[in-house]
C-alpha positions as CSV (number, residue, x, y, z in Angstrom):
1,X,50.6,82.5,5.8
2,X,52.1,84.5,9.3
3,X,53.4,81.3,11.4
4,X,51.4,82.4,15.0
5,X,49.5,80.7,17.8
6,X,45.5,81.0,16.5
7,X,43.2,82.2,19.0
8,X,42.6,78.7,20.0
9,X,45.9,76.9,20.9
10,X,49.2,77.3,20.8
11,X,51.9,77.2,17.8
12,X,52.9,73.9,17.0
13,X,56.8,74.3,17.1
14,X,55.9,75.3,21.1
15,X,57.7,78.7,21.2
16,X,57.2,80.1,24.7
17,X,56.6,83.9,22.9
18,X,54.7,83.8,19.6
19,X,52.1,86.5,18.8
20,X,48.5,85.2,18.9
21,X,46.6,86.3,15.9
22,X,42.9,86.9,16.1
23,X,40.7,87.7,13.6
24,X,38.7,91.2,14.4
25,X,35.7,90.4,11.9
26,X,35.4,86.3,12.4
27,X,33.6,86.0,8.5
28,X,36.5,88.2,6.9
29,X,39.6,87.2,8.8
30,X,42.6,88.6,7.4
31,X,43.3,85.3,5.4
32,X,40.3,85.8,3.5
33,X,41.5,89.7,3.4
34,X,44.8,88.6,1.4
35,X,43.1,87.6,-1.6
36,X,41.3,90.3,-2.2
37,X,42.7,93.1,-4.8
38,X,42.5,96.4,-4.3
39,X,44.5,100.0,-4.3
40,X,45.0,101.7,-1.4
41,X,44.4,100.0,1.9
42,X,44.9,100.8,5.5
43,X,45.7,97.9,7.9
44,X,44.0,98.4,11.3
45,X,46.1,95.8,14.2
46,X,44.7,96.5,17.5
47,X,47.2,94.5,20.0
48,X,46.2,94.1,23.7
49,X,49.7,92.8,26.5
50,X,50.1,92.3,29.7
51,X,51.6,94.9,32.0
52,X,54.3,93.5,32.6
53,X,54.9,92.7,28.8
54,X,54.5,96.0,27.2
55,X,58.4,96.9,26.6
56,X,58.9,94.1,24.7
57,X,55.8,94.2,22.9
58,X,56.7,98.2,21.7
59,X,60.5,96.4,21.3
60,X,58.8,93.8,19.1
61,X,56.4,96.1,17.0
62,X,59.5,98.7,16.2
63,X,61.6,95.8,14.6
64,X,58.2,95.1,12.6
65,X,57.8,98.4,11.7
66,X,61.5,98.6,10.6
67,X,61.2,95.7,8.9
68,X,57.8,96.6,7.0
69,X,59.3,100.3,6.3
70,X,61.8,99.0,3.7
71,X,59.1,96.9,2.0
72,X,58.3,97.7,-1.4
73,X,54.4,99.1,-1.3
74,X,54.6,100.4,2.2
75,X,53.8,104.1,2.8
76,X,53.5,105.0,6.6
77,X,53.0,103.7,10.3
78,X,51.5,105.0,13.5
79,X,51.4,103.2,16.7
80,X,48.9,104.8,19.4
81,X,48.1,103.3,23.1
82,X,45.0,103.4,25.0
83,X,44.8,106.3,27.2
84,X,45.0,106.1,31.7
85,X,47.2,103.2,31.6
86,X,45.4,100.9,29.6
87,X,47.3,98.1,27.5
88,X,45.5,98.3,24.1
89,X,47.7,99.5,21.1
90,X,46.2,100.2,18.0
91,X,48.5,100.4,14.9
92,X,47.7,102.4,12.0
93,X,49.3,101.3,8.5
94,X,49.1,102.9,5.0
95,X,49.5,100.2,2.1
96,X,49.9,101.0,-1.4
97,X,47.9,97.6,-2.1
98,X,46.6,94.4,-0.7
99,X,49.3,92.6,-2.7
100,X,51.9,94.5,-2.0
101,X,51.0,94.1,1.9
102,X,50.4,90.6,1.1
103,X,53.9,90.2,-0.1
104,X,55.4,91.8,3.0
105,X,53.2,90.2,5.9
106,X,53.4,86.6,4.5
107,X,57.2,87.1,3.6
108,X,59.1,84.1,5.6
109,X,61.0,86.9,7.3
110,X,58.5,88.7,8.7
111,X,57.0,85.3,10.0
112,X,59.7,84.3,12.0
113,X,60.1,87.8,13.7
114,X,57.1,87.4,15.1
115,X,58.6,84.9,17.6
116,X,59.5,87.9,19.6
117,X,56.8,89.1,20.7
118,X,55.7,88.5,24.3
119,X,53.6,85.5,25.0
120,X,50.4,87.6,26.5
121,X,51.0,89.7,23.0
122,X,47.4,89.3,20.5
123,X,47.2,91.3,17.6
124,X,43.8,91.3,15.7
125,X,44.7,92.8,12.0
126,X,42.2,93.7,9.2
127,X,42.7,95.8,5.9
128,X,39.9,98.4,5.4
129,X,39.6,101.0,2.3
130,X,38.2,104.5,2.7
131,X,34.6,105.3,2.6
132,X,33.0,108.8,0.9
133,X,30.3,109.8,2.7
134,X,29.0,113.6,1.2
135,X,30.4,116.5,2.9
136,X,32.2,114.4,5.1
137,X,34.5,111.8,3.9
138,X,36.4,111.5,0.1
139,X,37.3,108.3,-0.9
């Protein structure tokens, strides 16, 4: 699994910056997410910063993004901020699979970059799949 600080403590190796991970639905954390099996998903990481932080978290994410572009299964990115100066970021991913995500967020690579992210920095991640809802929504 991602090397981070959980919710509750710090890292053990004591870096002064490591991303906090959080789960956003407590009974399906993202763990749980990982290994499930299922074609196409859309990961959902809402991060909230500091202020003061917020350049190095963008600096942080754009390596990420980088980084997750060249991965095998990855389709597309969007970042988006809260609106009036707020310090909520929501990214928007496009996965070909849970597996092929899987591969890419628990790649020992990807871990350790995540050691640059500023230390007021939590990201909440989750995977979701479309819903059809009639007249509305396709799946």
């Amino acid at each position: 699994m991602v090397a981070a600080r959980a919710a509750s403590g710090a890292h053990p190796m004591k870096d002064t910056t490591m991303l906090t991970l959080r789960p956003l639905d407590p009974i399906v954390p993202i763990e749980k997410q990982l290994g499930a099996s299922l074609s196409p998903v859309v990961l959902i990481n809402v991060f909230t910063v500091d202020a003061a932080e917020v350049d190095a978290l963008l600096a942080a994410w754009e390596h990420d993004a980088n980084w997750m572009k060249q991965q095998p299964g990855y389709i597309s990115t969007q970042l988006h901020r809260g609106i009036a100066g707020s310090c909520v970021f929501l990214n928007y991913a496009v996965w070909e699979s849970v597996e092929r995500f899987r591969a890419a967020f628990t790649h020992p690579e990807f871990a350790s970059a995540l050691g640059a992210y500023p230390s007021s920095a939590v990201a909440q991640p989750h995977l979701f799949s479309r819903v059809a809802v009639p007249n509305l929504c396709a799946a």
